[in-house]
N, C-alpha and C positions, 0 to 999 in steps of 0.2 A: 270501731270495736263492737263485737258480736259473743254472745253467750252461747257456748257450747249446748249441749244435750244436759251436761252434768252438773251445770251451771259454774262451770267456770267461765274465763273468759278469753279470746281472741285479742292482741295486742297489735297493731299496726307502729310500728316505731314510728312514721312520719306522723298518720293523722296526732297521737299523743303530743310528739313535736310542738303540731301544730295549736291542736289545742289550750296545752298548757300556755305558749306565747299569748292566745289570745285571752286567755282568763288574766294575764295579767297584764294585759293591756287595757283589761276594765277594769279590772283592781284598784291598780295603783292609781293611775287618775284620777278614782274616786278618794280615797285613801289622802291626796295629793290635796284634793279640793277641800276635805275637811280640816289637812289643817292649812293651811293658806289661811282660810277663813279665821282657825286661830291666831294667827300671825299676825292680822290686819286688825281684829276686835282686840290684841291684848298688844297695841301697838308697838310692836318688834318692828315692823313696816312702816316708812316714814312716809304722809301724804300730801298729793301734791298741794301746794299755797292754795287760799281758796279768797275770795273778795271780802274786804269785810260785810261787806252790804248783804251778803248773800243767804237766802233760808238755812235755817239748818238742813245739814244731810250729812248721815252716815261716815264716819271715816275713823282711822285708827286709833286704838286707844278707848273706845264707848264702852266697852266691856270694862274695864276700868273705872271709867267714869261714871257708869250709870246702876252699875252693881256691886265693885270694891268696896268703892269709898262711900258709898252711901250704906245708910243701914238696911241690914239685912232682914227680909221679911220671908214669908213661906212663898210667893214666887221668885226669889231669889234663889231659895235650895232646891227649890223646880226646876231653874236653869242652870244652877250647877250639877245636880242628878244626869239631866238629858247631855250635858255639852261633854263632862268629864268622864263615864261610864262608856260613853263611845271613843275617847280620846285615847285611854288607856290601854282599853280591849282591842283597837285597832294596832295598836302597838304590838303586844302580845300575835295578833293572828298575822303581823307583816313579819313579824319573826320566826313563826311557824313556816310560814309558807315557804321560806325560801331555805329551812334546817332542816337534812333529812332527819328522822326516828325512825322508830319500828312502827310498824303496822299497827298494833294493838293502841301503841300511843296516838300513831296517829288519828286513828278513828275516836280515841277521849279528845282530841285538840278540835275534831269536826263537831262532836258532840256539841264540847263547849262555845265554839263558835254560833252551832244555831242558838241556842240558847242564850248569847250576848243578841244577836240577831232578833228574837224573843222578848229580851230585856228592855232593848232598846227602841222597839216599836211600841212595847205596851206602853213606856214612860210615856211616848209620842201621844199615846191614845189617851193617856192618860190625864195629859194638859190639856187634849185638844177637849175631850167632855168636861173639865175645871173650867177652861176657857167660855164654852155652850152655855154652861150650869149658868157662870156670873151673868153672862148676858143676856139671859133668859129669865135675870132677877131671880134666881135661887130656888126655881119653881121644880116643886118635892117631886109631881109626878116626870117631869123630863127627866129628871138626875136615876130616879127607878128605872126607868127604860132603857136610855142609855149604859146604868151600869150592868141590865138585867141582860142588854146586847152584847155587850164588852167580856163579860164573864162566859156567855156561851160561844162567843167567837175566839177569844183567848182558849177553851176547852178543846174546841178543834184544831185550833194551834197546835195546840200540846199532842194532840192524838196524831198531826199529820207528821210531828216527829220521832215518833215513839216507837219502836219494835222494827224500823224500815235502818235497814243496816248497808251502808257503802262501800265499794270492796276498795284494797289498795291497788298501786301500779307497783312492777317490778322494774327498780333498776331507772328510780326518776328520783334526782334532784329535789329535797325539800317535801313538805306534807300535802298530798293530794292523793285525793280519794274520787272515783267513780262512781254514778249513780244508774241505775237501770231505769228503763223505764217504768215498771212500777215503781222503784223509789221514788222516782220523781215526780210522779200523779200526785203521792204523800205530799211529797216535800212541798208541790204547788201548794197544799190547801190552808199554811199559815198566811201565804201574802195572797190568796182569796179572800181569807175573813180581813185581812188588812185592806184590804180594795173596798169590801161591804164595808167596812167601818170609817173610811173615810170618807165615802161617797154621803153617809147617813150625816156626818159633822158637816159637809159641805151644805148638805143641802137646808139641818137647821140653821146654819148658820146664813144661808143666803136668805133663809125664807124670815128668819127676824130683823136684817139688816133690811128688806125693802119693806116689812112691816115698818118699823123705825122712820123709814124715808120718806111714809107714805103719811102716818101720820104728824112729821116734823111739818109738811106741806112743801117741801122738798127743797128745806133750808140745809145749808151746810151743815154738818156734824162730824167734825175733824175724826174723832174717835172711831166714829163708824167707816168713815170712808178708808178709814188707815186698815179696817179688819176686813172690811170688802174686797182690798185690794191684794190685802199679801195673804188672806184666804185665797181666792182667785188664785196665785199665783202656786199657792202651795199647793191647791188641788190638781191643777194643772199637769205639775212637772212632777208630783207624787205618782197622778191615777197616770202620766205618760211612762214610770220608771218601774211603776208596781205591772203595767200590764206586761210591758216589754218581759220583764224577771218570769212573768209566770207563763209564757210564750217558750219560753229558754228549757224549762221543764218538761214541755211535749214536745218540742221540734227540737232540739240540740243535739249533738254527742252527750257522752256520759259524761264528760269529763267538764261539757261546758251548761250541764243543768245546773241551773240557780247562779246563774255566772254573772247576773247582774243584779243579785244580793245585795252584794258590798254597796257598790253605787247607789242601792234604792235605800241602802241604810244611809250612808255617808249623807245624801243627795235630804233627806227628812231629818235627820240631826241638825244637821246646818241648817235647814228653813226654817225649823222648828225656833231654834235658836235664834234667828235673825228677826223671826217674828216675836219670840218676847222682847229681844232688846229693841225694838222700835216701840212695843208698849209699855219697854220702864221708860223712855225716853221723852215722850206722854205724859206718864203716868206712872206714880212709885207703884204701885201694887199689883202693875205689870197683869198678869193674867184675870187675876183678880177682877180687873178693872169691869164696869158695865156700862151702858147706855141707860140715862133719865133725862127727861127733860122737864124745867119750868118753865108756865108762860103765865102772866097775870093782865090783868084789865087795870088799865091805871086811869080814872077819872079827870078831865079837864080842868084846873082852876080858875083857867080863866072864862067868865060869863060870856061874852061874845062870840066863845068857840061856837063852829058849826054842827059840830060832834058833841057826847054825853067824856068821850075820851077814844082811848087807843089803845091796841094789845101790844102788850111788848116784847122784843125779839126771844124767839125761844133761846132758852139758857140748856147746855147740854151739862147735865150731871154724871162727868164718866168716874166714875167708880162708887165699886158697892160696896167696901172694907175701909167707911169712913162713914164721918159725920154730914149724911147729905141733908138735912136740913137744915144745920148751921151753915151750911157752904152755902144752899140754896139761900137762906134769909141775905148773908152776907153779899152774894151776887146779887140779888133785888135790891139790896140797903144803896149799894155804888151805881145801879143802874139809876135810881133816883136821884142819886146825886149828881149824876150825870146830865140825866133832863132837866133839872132845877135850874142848870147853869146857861 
């Protein structure tokens, strides 16, 4: 497809064809994946037997179990905000895409598409700094910068969808709209600042996990390693779906700019998601939760010892939305009871 003089446009029937099949070949797949994952967390899906002997691990039904029925806290309404906002809205644009409307409608249904798009990355941002803040013990100057970052990149969000208008196709099945390439320089610049903003959560969050690591003396800390790991994982298959999407906007057809949108949205919903349910599963307060640790000196009684005594295993205090020095007393009370014996 090619822009006249007058800024109209040049129409290839096949390349359209073509393209439309492939936007929804990343579509739905994605689309596909999100709920799958609800199917399996809100156990519709039945799983295979497991040993009784066996660690815990993931399987259907957790969503249930670990956020239903238990009582409901402020990272509870977190994970219902991120999981259902996308569940819905997905709904809604899988219905769109495939109904034709008019033209005017269609470009309100693209509107509100980026702007679910929008919605649904900020919530993401917006756990992942709640997330930072707890585990950084609630330190005022991180939570300032982070939000001071979050609001200017959210700004440009906003700017790189605003005033940049998509034309329609003639005589195509279902709502789809084309973008030029300058619409699409715009349209990169939301999942830019989405890139900056993740890269900024990955890296505090790598850099106080091996602080933590460093001074545990490099004891286990279940907590930690659980946010080391599906951080890790999140950043990974994020910054590999964020960069691919914003690729799609300078090298694509018009048709297939932002065409791996969906998937990067779909794709950060569900980890997002899967990463709090493995922290309520932990830990009730789920996001909430932080890293502390106690370690005390406990004195010999008996006189022939060689030693004055011996330090005892560091205690990991994960979470900040409770009483951690009654926890902490009450872990040290059963550790002595435990050496007594």
């Amino acid at each position: 497809m090619a822009a006249d003089g007058d800024g109209s446009h040049q129409f290839d029937a096949v390349t359209i064809a073509f393209d439309l099949r492939m936007h929804n070949y990343l579509a739905l797949p994605a689309m596909t994946f999100l709920f799958w994952d609800h199917a399996l967390t809100f156990g519709v899906l039945l799983p295979l037997p497991r040993p009784p002997h066996a660690h815990y691990q993931h399987a259907t039904g957790d969503e249930i179990r670990f956020l239903w029925r238990r009582k409901k806290t402020m990272s509870t309404y977190c994970f219902f905000l991120n999981r259902y906002i996308a569940f819905f809205g997905d709904i809604a644009v899988i219905y769109f895409t495939f109904y034709s409307i008019p033209a005017e409608e269609c470009r309100s249904v693209n509107f509100f598409r980026q702007i679910l798009l929008i919605v649904n990355q900020s919530l993401i941002c917006m756990l992942l700094t709640l997330r930072i803040y707890a585990l950084y013990g609630r330190e005022s100057k991180l939570w300032m910068y982070l939000v001071a970052a979050a609001c200017g990149l959210l700004g440009l969000g906003l700017w790189g969808i605003s005033g940049r208008h998509s034309y329609p196709l003639p005589d195509v099945e279902g709502c789809h709209l084309g973008n030029s390439f300058d619409t699409g320089v715009h349209l990169a610049v939301p999942w830019l600042a989405l890139f900056t903003y993740d890269c900024m959560i990955a890296v505090s969050l790598f850099w106080k996990s091996f602080s933590a690591m460093k001074s545990s003396g490099g004891r286990d800390m279940t907590l930690l390693t659980l946010l080391v790991r599906d951080g890790a994982m999140y950043f990974v298959a994020m910054a590999s779906a964020n960069l691919g999407n914003i690729l799609t906007f300078y090298l694509c057809d018009d048709l297939l700019r932002g065409s791996l949108s969906t998937l990067a949205s779909c794709l950060s919903v569900t980890m997002m998601s899967r990463l709090m349910l493995n922290l309520h599963a932990v830990e009730s307060k789920g996001i909430f939760s932080t890293i502390a640790t106690v370690q005390y000196y406990r004195k010999h009684a008996n006189a022939h010892s060689t030693t004055d005594g011996e330090w005892s295993p560091v205690v990991e205090l994960d979470t900040l939305w409770t009483r951690d020095m009654e926890r902490s007393a009450y872990i040290l009370s059963q550790s002595d009871e435990t050496m007594s014996r």
